[in-house]
C-alpha positions, 0 to 999 in steps of 0.5 A: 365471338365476333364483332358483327354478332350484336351483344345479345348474340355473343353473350347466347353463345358465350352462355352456350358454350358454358353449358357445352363445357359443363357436358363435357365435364369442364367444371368451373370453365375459365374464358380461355377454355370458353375460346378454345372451345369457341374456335374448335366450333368455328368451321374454316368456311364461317372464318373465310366469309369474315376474314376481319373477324379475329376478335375474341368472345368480348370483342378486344385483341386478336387470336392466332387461330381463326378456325378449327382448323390447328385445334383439329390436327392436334386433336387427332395426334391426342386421339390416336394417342388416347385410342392406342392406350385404351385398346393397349390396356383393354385388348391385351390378347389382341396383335399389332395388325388386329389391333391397327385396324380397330383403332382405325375404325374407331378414329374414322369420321364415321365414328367420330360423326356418332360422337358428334351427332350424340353430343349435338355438336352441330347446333353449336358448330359455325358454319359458312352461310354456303355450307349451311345452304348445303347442310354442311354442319352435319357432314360426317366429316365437318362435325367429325373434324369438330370433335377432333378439335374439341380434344384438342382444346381440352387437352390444352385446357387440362391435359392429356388425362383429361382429354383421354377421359373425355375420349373413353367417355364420351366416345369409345363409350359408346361408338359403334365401330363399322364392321370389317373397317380396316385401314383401307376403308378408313382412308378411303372414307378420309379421303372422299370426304375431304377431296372428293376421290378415292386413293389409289395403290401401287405395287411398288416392288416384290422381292424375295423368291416366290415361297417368300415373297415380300410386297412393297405398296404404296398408296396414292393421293391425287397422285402423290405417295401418302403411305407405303407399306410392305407385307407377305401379300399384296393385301397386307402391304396395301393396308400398312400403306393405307395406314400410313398414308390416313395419318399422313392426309390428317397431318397435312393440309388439304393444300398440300395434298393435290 
């Protein structure tokens, strides 16, 4: 992958790649498919430490993405996706507000870091020599983050089909979703993992007379509004705007959110 990795290092991981392509049923993987999957497992922190290292697995021309980081944010648009349409079709008895906080557990980083612990992402994942130090590569919310990417990289390779079959497959098949997680756990989850603090809400009006209240909360990150949502108590308004406010925090980059 990169230029200071010697030949034998490149071809060990192009060779491992191969075979992580074949367990996630990538039959006959080309070497564009290869590079997605190479770059959905280069953590940012590995990518700064070599900010010159923008050659591919041979070694020649350059490549838009660094890191995991983009592979990541379309990853999550395609698994919120995948997981609404499994659950649509599989909880059919179930409303839109049970059905919200299910998918919610089951996009969490917990539960995508259960997918990665079992598909052993971590010893493919390139990290920065500092993460490393600190066992960063098996952070819920890194090796997490790298699943999201590997969808994301399938779905570029062959399609929505098949990064959904890759999702009811090799996660919703087996993910044990967290008891009583709700939209508010999952943000706050989110959160702390990547910002190192907790979001916080605010009641941002009440109408309507007092047998008919409406509540209209907002949620908040390092200050700034993420979500907003509304509800009959104050709980369920806190919750549409956790909701809101998860999807929000995994759209935007970390910089944007201060």
């Amino acid at each position: 992958m990169l230029p200071e990795l010697g030949v034998s290092a490149r071809s060990g991981r192009r060779r491992a790649l191969r075979e992580f392509a074949r367990t996630l049923a990538l039959s006959a993987p080309s070497s564009a498919e290869i590079e997605r999957l190479d770059i959905a497992l280069t953590h940012a922190s590995f990518a700064a430490e070599r900010s010159h290292a923008t050659a591919p697995l041979d070694g020649h021309g350059g490549r838009a993405d660094a890191d995991n980081e983009r592979l990541e944010f379309l990853g999550d648009a395609i698994l919120g996706a995948a997981v609404a349409h499994e659950l649509y079709d599989r909880k059919r008895g179930l409303s839109e507000g049970k059905l919200s906080p299910l998918r919610a557990s089951l996009v969490s980083q917990s539960a995508l870091a259960q997918t990665a612990r079992r598909l052993n992402v971590a010893d493919l994942l390139l990290v920065g020599k500092g993460e490393r130090r600190t066992g960063a590569a098996m952070r819920p919310s890194i090796i997490g983050s790298a699943v999201e990417a590997i969808v994301g990289a399938i779905y570029l390779s062959r399609g929505f089909e098949a990064a959904r079959a890759f999702i009811a497959r090799e996660h919703l098949a087996h993910v044990k979703p967290a008891a009583g997680s709700d939209p508010k756990t999952a943000l706050q989850e989110y959160v702390q993992a990547k910002y190192k603090e907790a979001p916080h809400y605010a009641v941002a009006a009440v109408t309507g007379p007092p047998h008919d209240r409406t509540f209209n909360v907002v949620a908040l990150v390092r200050g700034h509004i993420v979500g907003a949502g509304e509800g009959a108590t104050k709980k369920q308004a806190e919750s549409a705007a956790a909701a809101e406010g998860l999807q929000t925090c995994k759209r935007r980059p970390a910089s944007r959110v201060r």
